[in-house]
LUMDREN-501509 format. One record per residue: residue number from 1; residue in one letter; y, x, z of N, C-alpha, C in turn. Coordinates in steps of 0.2 Angstrom, whole numbers, always signed. Atoms other than C-alpha are relative to their C-alpha. Layout:
LUMDREN-501509
[NUM; A; [Y; X; Z]; [Y; X; Z]; [Y; X; Z]]
...
This chain:
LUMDREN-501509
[1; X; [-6; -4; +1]; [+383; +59; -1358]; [+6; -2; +4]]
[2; X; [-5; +3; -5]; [+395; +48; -1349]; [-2; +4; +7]]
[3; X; [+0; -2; -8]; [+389; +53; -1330]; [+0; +7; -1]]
[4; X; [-3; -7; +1]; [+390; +72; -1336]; [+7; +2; -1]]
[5; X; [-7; +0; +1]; [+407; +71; -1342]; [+3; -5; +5]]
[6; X; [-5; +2; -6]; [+414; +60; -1326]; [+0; +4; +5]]
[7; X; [-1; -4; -8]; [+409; +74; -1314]; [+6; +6; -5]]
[8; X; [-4; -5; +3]; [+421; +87; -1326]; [+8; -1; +1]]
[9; X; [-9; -2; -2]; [+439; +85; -1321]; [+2; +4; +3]]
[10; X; [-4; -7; -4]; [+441; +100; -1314]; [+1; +3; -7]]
[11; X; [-1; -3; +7]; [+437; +107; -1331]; [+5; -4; -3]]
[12; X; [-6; +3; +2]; [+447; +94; -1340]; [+7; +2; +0]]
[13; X; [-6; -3; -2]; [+460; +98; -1329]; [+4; +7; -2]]
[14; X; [-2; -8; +1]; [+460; +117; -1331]; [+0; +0; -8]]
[15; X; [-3; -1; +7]; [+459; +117; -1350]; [+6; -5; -3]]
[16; X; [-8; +3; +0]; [+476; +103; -1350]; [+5; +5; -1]]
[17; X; [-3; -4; +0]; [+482; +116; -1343]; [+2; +4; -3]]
[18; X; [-1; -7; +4]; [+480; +131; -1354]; [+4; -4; -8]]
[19; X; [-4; +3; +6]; [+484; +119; -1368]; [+6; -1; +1]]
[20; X; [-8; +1; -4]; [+502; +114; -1359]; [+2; +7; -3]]
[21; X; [+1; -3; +1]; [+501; +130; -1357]; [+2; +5; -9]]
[22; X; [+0; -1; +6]; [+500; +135; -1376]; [+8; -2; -4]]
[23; X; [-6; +2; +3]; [+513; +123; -1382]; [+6; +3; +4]]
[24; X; [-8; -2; -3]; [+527; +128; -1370]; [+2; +7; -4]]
[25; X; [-4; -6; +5]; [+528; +146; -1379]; [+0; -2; -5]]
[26; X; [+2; +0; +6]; [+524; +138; -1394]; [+9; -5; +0]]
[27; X; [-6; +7; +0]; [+539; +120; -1391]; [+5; +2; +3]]
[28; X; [-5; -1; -5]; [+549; +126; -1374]; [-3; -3; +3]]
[29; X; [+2; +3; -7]; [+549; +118; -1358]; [-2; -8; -1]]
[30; X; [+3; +8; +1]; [+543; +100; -1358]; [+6; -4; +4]]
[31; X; [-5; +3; -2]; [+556; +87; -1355]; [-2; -6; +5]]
[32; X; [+4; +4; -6]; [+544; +76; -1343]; [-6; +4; -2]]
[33; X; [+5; -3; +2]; [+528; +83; -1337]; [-6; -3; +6]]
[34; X; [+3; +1; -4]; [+515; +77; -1325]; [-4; +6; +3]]
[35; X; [+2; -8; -2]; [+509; +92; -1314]; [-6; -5; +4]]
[36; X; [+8; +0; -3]; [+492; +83; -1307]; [-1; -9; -4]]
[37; X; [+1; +5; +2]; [+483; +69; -1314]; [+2; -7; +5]]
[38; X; [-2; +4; -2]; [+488; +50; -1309]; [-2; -6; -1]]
[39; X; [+4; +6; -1]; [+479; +34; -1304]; [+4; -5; -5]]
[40; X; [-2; +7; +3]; [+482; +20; -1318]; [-3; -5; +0]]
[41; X; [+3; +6; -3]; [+480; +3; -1314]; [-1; -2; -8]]
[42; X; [+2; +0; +7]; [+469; -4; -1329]; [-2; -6; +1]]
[43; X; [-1; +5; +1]; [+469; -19; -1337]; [-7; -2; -4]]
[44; X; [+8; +2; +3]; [+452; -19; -1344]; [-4; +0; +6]]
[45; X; [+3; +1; -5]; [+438; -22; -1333]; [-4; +5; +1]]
[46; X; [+3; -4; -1]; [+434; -5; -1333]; [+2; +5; +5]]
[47; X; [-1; -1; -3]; [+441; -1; -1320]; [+6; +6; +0]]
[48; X; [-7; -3; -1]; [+457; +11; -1314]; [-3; +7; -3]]
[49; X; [+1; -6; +4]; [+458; +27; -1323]; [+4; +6; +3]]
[50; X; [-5; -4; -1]; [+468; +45; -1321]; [+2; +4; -6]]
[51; X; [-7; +0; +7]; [+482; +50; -1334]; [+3; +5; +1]]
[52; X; [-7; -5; +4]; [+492; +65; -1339]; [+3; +0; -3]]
[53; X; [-4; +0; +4]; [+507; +65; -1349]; [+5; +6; -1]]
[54; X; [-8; -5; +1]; [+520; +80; -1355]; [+3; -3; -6]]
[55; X; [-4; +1; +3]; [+532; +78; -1366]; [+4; +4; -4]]
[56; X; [-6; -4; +2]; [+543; +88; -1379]; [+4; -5; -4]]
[57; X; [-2; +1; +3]; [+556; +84; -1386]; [+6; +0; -2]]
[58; X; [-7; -4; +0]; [+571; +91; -1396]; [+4; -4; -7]]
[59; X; [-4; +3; +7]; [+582; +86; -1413]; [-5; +1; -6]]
[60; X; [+7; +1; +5]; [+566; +89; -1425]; [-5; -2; +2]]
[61; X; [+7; +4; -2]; [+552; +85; -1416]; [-1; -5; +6]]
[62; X; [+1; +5; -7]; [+545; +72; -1401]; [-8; +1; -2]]
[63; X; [+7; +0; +1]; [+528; +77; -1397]; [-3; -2; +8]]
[64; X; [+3; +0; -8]; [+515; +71; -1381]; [-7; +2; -1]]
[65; X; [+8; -2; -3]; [+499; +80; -1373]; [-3; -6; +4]]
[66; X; [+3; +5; -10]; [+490; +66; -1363]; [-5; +3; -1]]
[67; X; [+5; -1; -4]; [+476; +68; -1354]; [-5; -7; +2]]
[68; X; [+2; +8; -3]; [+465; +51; -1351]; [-8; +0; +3]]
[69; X; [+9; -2; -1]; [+448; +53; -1339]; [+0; -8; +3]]
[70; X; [+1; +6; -3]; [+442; +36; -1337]; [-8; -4; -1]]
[71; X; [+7; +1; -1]; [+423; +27; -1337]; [-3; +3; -5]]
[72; X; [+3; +0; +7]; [+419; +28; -1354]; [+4; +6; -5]]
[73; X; [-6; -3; +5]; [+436; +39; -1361]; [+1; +7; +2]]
[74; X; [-4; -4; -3]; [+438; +55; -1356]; [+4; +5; -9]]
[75; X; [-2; -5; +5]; [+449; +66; -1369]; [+7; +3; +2]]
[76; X; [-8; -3; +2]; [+466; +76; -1372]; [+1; +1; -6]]
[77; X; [-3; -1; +8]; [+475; +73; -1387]; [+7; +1; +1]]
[78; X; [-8; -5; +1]; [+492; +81; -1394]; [+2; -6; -7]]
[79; X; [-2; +3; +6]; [+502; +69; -1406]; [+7; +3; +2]]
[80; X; [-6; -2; +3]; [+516; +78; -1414]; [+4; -4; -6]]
[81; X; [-1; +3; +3]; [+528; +69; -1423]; [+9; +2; -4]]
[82; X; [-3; -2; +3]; [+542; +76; -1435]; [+7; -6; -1]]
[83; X; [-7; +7; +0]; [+562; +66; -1435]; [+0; +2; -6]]
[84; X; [-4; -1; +5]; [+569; +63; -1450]; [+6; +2; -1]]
């Protein structure tokens, strides 16, 4: 399953995308946003990974899309978090 999902970053890529995508009609424009994935240097012996981040965030909410394709990790996740 791992060497199947490390050839797919295109796809990864292009469904980030549509998810971005989605929140910006849904949040507004993203107040940082990574427009292509990014080499980060990794602290585990698993060697160097690449990273997405966007960012909303306004007077009630602070939310981040990453992105993380790395040996063993590939996902996109969305944490929303409501201010009090």
């Amino acid at each position: 399953m791992w060497r199947e999902e490390s050839e797919k970053l295109t796809e990864y890529n292009a469904e980030y995308e549509n998810i971005k995508a989605t929140f910006i009609n849904q949040l507004g424009k993203p107040i940082t946003q990574d427009d292509k994935p990014k080499i980060v240097k990794s602290t585990s012996r698993r060697g160097d990974y690449l990273s997405r981040k966007t960012v909303w965030e306004t007077n009630e909410h602070y939310s981040v899309l990453t992105m993380i394709f790395e040996s063993m990790t590939y996902r996109i996740r969305w944490n929303y978090y409501w201010k009090n």
